[in-house]
VEXVEXKOL-316094 format. One record per atom (N, C-alpha, C): residue in three letters; x, y, z. Coordinates in steps of 0.05 Angstrom, whole numbers, padded with zeros to 5 digits, always signed. Atoms other than C-alpha are relative to their C-alpha. Example, Ala and Ser with C-alpha at 12.3 -4.5 7.8 and 13.67 -1.06 7.14 Angstrom:
<nodes>
ALA+00018-00024+00000 ALA+00246-00090+00156 ALA+00018+00024+00000 SER-00016-00024-00001 SER+00273-00021+00143 SER-00015+00022+00014 
</nodes>
This chain:
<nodes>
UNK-00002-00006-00029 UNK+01948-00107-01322 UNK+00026+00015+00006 UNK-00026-00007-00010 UNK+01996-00066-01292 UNK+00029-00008+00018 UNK-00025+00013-00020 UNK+02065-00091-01266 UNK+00002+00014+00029 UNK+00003-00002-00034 UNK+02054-00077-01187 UNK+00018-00019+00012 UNK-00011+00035-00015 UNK+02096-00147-01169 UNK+00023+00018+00014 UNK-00018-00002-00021 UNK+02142-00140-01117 UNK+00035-00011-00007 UNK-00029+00018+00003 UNK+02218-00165-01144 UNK-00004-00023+00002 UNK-00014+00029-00013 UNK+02226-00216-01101 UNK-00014-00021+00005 UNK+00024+00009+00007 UNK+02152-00244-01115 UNK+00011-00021-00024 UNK-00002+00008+00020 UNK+02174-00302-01157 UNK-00012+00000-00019 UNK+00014-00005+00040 UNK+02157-00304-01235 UNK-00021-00017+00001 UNK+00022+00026+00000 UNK+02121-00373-01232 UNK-00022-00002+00018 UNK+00023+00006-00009 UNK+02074-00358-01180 UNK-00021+00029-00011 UNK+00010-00027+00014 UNK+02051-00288-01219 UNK-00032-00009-00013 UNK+00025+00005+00008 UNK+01977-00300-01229 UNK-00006-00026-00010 UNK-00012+00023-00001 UNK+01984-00368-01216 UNK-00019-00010+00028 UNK+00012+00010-00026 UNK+01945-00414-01168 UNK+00018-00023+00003 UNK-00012+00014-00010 UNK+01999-00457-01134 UNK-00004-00012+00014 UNK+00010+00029-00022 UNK+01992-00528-01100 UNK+00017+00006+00015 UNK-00009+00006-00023 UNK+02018-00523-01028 UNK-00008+00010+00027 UNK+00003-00014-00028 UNK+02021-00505-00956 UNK-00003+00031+00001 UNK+00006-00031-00012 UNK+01999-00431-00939 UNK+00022+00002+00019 UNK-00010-00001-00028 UNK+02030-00437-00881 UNK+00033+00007-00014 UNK-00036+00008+00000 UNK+02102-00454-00917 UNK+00003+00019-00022 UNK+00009-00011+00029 UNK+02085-00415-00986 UNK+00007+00031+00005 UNK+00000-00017-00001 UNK+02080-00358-00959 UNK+00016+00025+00020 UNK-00016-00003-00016 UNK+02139-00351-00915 UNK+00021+00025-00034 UNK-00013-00011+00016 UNK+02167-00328-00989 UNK-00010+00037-00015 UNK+00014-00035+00021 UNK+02117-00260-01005 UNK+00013+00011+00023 UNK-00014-00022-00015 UNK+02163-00195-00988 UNK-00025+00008+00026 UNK+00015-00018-00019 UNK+02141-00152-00931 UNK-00014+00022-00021 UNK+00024-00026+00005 UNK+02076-00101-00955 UNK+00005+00007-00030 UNK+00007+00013+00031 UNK+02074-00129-01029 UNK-00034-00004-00007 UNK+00024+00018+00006 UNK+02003-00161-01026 UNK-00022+00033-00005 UNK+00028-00023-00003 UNK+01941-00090-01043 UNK-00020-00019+00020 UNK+00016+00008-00019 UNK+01890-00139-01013 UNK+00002-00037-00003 UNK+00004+00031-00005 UNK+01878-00207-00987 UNK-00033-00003+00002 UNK+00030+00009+00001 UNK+01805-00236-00999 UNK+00006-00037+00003 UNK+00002+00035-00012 UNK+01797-00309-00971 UNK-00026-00012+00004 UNK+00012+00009-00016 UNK+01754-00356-00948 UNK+00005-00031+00019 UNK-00007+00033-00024 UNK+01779-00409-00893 UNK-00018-00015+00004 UNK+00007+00020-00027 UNK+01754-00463-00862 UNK-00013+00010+00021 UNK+00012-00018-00023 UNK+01710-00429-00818 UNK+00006-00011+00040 UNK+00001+00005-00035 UNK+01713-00472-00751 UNK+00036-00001+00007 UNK-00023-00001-00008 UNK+01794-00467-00755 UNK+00016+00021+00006 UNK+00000-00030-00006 UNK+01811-00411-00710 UNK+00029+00005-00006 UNK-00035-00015-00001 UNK+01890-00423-00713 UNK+00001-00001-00030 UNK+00001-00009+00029 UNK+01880-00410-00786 UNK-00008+00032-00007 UNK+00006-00037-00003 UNK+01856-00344-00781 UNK+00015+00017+00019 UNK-00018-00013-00008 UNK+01903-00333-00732 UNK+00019+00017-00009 UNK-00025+00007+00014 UNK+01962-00350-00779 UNK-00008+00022-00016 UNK+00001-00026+00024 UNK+01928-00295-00830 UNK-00002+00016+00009 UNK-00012-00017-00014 UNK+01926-00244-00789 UNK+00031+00014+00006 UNK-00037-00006-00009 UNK+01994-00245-00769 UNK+00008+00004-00028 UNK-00008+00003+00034 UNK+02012-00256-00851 UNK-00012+00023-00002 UNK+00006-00021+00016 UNK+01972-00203-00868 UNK+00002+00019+00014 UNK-00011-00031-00003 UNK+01992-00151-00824 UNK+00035-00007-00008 UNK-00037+00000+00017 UNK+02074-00170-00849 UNK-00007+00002-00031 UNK-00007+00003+00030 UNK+02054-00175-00929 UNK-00019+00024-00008 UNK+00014-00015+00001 UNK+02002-00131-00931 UNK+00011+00035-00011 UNK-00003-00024+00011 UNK+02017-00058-00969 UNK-00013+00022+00026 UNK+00011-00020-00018 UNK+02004+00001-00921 UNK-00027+00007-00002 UNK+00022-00010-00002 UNK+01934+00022-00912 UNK-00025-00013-00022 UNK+00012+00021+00014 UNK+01906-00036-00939 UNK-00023-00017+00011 UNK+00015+00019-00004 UNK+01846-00094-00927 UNK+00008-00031+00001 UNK+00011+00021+00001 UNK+01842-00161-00906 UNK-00032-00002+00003 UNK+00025+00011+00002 UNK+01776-00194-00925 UNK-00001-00032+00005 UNK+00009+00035+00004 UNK+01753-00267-00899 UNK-00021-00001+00013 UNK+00035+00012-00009 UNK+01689-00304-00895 UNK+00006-00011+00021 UNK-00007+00018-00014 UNK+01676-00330-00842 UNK-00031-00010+00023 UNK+00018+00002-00009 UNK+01616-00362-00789 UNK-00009+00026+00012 UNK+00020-00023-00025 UNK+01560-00312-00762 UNK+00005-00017+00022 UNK+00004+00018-00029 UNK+01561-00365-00697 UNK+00032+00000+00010 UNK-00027-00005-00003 UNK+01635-00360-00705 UNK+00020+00027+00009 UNK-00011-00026+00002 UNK+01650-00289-00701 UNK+00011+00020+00019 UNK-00023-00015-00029 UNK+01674-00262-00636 UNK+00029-00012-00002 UNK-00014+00018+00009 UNK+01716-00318-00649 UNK+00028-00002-00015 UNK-00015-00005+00032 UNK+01743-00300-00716 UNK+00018+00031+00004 UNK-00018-00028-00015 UNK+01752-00228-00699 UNK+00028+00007+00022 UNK-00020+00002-00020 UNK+01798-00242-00640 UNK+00024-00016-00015 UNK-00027+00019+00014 UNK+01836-00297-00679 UNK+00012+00023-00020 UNK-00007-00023+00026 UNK+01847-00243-00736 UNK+00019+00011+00007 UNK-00016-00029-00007 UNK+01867-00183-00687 UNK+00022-00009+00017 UNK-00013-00003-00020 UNK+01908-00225-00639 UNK+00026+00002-00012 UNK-00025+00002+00014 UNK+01985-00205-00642 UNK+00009+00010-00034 UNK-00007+00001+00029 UNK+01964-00188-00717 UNK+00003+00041-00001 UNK+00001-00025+00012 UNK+01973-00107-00712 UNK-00028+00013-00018 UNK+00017-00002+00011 UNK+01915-00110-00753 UNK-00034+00015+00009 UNK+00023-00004-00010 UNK+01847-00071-00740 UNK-00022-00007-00005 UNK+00022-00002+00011 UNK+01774-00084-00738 UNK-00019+00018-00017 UNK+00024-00035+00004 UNK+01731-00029-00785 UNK-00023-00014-00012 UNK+00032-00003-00003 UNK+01661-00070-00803 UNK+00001-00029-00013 UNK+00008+00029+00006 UNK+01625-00131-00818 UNK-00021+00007-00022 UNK+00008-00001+00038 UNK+01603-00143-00895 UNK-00020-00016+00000 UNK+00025+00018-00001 UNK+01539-00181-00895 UNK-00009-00002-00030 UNK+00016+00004+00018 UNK+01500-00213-00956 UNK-00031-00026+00012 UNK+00037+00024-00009 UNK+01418-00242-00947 UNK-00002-00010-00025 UNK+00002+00015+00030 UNK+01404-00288-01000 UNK-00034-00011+00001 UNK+00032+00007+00008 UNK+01331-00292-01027 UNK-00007-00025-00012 UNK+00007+00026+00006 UNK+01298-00357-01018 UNK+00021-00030+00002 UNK-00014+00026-00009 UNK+01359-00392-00987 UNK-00004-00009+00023 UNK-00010+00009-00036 UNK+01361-00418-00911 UNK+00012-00022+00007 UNK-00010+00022-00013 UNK+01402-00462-00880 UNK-00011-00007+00018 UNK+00014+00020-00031 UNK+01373-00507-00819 UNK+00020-00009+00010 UNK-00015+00021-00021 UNK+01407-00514-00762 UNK-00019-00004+00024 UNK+00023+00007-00012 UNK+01349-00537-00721 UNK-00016+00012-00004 UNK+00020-00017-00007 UNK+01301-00489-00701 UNK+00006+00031-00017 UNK-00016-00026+00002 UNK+01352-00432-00730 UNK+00000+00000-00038 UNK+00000+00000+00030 UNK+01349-00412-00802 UNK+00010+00022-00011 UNK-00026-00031+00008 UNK+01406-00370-00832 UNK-00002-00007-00033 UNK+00006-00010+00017 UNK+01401-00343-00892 UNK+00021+00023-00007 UNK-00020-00029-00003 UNK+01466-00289-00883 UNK+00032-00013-00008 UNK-00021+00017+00005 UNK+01530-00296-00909 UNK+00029+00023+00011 UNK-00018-00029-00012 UNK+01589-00244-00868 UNK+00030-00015-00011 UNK-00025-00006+00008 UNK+01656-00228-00889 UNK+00009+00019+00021 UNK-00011-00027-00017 UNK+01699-00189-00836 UNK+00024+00013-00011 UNK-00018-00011+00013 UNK+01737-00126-00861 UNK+00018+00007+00024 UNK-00029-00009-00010 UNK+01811-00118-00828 UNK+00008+00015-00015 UNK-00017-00018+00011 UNK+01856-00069-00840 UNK+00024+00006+00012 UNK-00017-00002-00002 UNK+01919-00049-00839 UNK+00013+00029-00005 UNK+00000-00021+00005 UNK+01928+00024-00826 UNK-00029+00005-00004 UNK+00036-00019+00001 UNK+01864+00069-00854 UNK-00025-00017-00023 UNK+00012+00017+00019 UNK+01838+00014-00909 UNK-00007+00018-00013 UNK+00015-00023+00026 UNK+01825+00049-00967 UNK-00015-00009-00014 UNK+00021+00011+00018 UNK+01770+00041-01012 UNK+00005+00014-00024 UNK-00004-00019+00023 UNK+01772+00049-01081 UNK-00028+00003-00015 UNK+00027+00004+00009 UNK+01698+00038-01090 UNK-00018-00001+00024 UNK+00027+00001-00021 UNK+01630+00037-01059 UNK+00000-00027+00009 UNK+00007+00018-00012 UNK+01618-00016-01017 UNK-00033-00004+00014 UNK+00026+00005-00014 UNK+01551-00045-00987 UNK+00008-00009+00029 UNK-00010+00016-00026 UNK+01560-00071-00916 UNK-00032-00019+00007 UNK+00024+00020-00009 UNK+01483-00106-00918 UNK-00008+00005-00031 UNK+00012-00003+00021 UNK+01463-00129-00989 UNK-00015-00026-00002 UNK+00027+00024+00013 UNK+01405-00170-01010 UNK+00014-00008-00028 UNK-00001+00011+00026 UNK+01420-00223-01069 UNK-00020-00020+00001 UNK+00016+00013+00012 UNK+01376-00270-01109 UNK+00018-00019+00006 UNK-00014+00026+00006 UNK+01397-00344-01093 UNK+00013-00009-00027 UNK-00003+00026+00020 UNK+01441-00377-01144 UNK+00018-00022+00015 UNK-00010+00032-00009 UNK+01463-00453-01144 UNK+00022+00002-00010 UNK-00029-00008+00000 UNK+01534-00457-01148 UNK+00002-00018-00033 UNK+00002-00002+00023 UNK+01557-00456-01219 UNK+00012-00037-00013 UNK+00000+00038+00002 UNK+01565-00536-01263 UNK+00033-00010+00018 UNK-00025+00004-00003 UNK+01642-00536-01250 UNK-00001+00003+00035 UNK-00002+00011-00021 UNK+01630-00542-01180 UNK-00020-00018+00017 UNK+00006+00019-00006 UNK+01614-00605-01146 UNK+00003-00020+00022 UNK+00002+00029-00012 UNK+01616-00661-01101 UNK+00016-00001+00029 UNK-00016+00002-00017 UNK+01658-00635-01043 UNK+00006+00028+00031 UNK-00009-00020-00025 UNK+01676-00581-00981 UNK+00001+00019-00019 UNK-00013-00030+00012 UNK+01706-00530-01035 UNK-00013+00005-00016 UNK+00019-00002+00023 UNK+01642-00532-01078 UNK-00015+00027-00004 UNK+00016-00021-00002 UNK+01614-00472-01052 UNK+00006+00025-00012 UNK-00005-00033+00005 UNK+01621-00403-01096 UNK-00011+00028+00016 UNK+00004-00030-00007 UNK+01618-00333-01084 UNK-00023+00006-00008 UNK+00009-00004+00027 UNK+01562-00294-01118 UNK+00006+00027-00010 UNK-00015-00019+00025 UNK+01576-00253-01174 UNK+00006+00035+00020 UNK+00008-00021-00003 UNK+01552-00185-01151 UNK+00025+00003+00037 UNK-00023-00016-00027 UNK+01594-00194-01078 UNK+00021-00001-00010 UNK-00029+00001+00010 UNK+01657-00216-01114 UNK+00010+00035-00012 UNK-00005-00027+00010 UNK+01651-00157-01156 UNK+00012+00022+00007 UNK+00004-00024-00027 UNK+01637-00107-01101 UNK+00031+00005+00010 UNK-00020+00002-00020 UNK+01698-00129-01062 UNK+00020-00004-00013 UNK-00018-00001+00024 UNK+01748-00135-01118 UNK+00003+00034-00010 UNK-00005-00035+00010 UNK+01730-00057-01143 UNK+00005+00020+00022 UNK-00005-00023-00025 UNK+01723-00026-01070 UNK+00021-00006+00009 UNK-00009+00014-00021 UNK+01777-00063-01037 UNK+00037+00005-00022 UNK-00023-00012+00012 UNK+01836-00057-01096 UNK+00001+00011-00016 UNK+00001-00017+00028 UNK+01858-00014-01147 UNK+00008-00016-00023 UNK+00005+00012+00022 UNK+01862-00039-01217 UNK+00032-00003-00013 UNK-00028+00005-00002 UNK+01931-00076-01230 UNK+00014-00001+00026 UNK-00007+00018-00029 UNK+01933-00092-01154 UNK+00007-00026+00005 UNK-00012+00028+00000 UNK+01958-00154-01134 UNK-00029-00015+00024 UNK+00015+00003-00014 UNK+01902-00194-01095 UNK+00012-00028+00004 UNK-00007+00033-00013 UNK+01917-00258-01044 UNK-00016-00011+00005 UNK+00020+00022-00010 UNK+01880-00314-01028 UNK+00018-00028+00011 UNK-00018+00028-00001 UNK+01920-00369-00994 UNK-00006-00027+00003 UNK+00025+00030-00008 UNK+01863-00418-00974 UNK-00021+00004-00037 UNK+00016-00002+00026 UNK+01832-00416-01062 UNK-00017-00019-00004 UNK+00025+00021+00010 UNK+01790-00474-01064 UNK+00000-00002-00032 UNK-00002+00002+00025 UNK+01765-00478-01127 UNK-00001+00028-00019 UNK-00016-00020+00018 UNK+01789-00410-01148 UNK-00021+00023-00006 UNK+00015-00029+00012 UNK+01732-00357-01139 UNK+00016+00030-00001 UNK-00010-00030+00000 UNK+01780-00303-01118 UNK+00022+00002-00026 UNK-00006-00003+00018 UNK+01832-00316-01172 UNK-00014+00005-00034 UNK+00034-00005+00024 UNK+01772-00321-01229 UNK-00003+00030+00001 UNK+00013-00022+00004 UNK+01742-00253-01211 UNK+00028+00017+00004 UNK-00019-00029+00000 UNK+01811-00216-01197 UNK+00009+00004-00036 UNK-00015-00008+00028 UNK+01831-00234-01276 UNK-00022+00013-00013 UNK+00016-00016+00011 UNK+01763-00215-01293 UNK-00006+00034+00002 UNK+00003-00023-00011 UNK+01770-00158-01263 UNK+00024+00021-00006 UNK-00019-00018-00004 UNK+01831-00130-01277 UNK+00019-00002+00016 UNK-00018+00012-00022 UNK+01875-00155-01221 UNK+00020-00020-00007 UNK-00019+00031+00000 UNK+01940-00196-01213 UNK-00010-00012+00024 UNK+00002+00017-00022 UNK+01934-00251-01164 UNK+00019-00019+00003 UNK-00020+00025-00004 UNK+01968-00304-01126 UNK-00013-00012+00030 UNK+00013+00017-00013 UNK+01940-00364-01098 UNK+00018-00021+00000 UNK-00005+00024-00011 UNK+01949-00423-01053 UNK-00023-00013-00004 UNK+00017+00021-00009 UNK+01914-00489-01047 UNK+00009-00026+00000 UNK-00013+00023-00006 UNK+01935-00554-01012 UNK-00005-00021-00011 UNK+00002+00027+00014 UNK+01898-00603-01052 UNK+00008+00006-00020 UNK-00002-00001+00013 UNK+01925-00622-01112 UNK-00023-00005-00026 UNK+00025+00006+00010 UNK+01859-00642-01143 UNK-00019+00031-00001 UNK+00015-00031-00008 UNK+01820-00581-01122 UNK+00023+00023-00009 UNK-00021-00015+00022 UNK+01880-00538-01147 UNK+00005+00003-00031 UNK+00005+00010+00029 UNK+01877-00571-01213 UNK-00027+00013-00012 UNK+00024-00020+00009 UNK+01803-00547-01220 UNK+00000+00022-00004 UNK-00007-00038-00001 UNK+01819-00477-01197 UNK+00010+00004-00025 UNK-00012-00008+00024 UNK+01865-00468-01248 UNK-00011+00000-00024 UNK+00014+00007+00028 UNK+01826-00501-01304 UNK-00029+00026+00002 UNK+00027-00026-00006 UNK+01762-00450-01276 UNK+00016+00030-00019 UNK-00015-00024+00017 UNK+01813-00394-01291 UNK+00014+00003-00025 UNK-00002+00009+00020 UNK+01839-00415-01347 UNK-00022+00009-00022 UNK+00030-00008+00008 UNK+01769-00407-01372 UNK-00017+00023+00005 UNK+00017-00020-00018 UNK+01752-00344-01339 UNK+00008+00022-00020 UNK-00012-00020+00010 UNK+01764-00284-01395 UNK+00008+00029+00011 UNK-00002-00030-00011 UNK+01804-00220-01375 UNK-00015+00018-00012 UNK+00026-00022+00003 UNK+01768-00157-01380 UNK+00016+00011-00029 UNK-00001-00019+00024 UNK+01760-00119-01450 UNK-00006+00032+00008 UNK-00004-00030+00002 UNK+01774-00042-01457 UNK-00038+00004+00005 UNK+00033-00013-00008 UNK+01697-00010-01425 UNK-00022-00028-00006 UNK+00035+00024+00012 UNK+01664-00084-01428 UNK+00010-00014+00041 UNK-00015+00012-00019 UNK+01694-00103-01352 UNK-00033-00010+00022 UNK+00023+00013-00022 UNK+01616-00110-01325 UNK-00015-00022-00016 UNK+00011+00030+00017 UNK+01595-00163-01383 UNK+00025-00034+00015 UNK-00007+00019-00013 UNK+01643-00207-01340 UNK-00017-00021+00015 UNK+00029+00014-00016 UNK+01588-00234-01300 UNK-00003-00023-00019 UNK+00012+00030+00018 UNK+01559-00280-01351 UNK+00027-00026-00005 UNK-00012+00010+00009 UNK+01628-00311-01354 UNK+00014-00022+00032 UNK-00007+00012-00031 UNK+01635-00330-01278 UNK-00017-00013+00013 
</nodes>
């Protein structure tokens, strides 16, 4: 991977998923160090998406992306928490349909899974992106289990949004990691990263996930998949 790190980016958190506060953690990344931030919060906690917003228009590299999941029912919501005070702009909403899933919330049956793209300046792409893609359901992989942070990505969006979103030896953030899909696919991918996560338990996994996750080989970087 290419050295992109920032100085003053300590050593020990260098592709590294670190137990603590976001909030306090991240008081230490320079100003416009970070290529992209890919997340996924807590969806019903709006002063959480506030707080990244504001973070990611100060760490954020010029003409860059924030990416976070977040509720379809949520999303006026999310958007405003994002843009308020954060300098940050709106440019589109990332959708995935998943074949043969639905959720029930009464009468209502969702089946969609959105990501909203921020930016910071003109967001650059370094790849194609989809903004509405159909996937095949999968069940979230053995190593996750029993709890809130159980839920993965799937392969094919991780991918997507990892090759369009940074360049290769980019630095990618996640400060909310759960059990570590965005650190996983940035090493598979080619990417440094640096992650938060407040449980110590659920951090512990992460790590051990990545740990386990092999970096990419010279022209083999799409046989990754089977390894995530």
């Amino acid at each position: 991977m290419s050295d992109t790190w920032h100085p003053d980016i300590p050593l020990e958190w260098r592709n590294q998923i670190i137990t603590g506060d976001a909030r306090v953690l991240t008081e230490r990344i320079p100003d416009e160090s970070i290529s992209l931030i890919l997340t996924d919060p807590v969806y019903d906690r709006m002063d959480d998406y506030r707080w990244l917003g504001e973070e990611a228009a100060r760490i954020l590299k010029p003409d860059t992306s924030l990416l976070a999941f977040c509720s379809i029912g949520l999303l006026g919501e999310t958007i405003s928490a994002l843009s308020e005070a954060s300098g940050l702009s709106y440019r589109w909403l990332l959708t995935a349909n998943f074949a043969g899933r639905k959720l029930f919330y009464g009468k209502l049956h969702n089946s969609m899974m959105v990501c909203v793209w921020m930016q910071k300046g003109k967001g650059k792409l370094w790849g194609i992106v989809g903004d509405s893609t159909t996937l095949p359901f999968i069940r979230p992989a053995r190593y996750l289990q029993g709890d809130g942070a159980s839920w993965d990505k799937h392969p094919k969006i991780m991918r997507m949004y990892v090759n369009a979103f940074c360049p290769e030896g980019g630095i990618i953030f996640d400060p909310f990691a759960g059990l570590g899909s965005t650190p996983a696919y940035a090493m598979a991918l080619g990417r440094n990263y640096l992650a938060f996560e407040i449980q110590p338990d659920i951090a512990e996994r992460a790590r051990e996930r990545v740990a386990n996750t092999q970096p990419p080989l010279p022209l083999a970087i799409t046989t990754q998949e089977t390894l995530l």
